[in-house]
N, C-alpha and C positions, 0 to 999 in steps of 0.2 A: 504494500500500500504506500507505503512511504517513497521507494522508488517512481513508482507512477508518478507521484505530485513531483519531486524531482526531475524525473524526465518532462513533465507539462511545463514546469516552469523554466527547463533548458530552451524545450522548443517555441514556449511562446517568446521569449528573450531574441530567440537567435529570427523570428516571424516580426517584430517589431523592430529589428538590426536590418531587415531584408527592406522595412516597408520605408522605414529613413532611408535607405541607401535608392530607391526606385522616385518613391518624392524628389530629393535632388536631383538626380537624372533628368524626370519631366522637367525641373523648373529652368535649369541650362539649359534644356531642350527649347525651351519657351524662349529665353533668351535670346537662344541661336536665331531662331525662327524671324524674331522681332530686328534685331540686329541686322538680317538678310533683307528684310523689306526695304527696311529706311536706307543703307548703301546701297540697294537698288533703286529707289526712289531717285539718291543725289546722283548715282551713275546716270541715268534715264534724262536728267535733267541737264547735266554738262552736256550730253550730247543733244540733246534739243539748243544748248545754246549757242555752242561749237558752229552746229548748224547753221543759225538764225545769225552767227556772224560772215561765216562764209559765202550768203547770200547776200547778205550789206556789204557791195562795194562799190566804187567812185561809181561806176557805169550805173547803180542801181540807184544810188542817192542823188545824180543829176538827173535819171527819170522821172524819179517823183520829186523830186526838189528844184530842178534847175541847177546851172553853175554857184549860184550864192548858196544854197543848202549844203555843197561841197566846198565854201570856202570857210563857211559855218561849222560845219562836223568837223574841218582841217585844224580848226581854233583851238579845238582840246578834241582827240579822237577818242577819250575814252571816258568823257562824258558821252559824245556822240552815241558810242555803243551800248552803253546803259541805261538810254532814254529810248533808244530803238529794242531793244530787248527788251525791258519791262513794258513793254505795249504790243509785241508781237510775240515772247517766248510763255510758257505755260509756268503756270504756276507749278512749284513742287506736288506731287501727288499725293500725299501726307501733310496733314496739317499740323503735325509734329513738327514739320519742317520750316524754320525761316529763314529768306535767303536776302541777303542786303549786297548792297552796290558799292564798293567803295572805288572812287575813280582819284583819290590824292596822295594816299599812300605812297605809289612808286609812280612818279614819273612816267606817262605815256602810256602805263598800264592799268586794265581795270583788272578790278582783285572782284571774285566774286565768292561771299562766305556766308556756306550753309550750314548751320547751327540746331544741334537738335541736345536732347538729353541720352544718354546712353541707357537702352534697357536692364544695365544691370545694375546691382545695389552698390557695388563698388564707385561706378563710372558716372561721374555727375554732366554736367555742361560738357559737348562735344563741338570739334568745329571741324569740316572740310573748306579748301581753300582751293581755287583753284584764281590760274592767272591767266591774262588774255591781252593779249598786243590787236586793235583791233583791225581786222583785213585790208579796209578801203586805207587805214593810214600810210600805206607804202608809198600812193600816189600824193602824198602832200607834201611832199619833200622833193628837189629839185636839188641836183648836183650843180646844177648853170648858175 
């Protein structure tokens, strides 16, 4: 008799060892899971904007601008590009996600920085950075 309870209380120890160790699993699992959306999310999104710069160039901003909208966007090109993106590129697909413009930081380049929280308990405030020389500016510079 005694043995029995012994053995009941070995196997229920080592059934509740079993059930902590599967709980954690799921909830990194969950992490993982969470973690994969949102850098797909920012991935998805760099290339929407990559895009939507490679289509803004001199040829495309004198069509719909005229010669002055290209001497205009040439005055600072990386405001240029970040008034033209935030009205043509999509919003991040998560609203977890905020993406801000900074066009002063470096010189001629716009910085654009996606900012989310990290899904796990350790990782607080997140940033991706990505950097952008903007296409149409090559033609605003003249060797002569």
């Amino acid at each position: 008799m005694v043995e029995v309870l012994i053995a009941g209380i070995l196997l229920a120890s080592a059934l509740a060892a079993v059930s902590r160790i599967s709980v954690a699993a799921l909830s990194g699992s969950a992490n993982l899971s969470d973690r994969a959306r949102i850098e797909a999310a920012i991935n998805d999104n760099i290339q929407a904007m990559q895009k939507e710069d490679s289509y803004y160039t001199d040829a495309w901003i004198i069509d719909n601008g005229g010669q002055e909208a290209l001497k205009s966007a040439c005055t600072n090109p990386p405001e240029a590009l970040s008034n033209h993106l935030q009205i043509v590129a999509p919003e991040p697909r998560l609203a977890a996600i905020t993406r801000t413009f900074d066009i002063s930081s470096i010189p001629g380049i716009l910085r654009i920085v996606y900012s989310f929280e990290g899904p796990e308990q350790q990782v607080k405030a997140e940033q991706r950075i990505i950097e952008m020389t903007p296409n149409f500016a090559a033609k605003c510079y003249s060797t002569r």
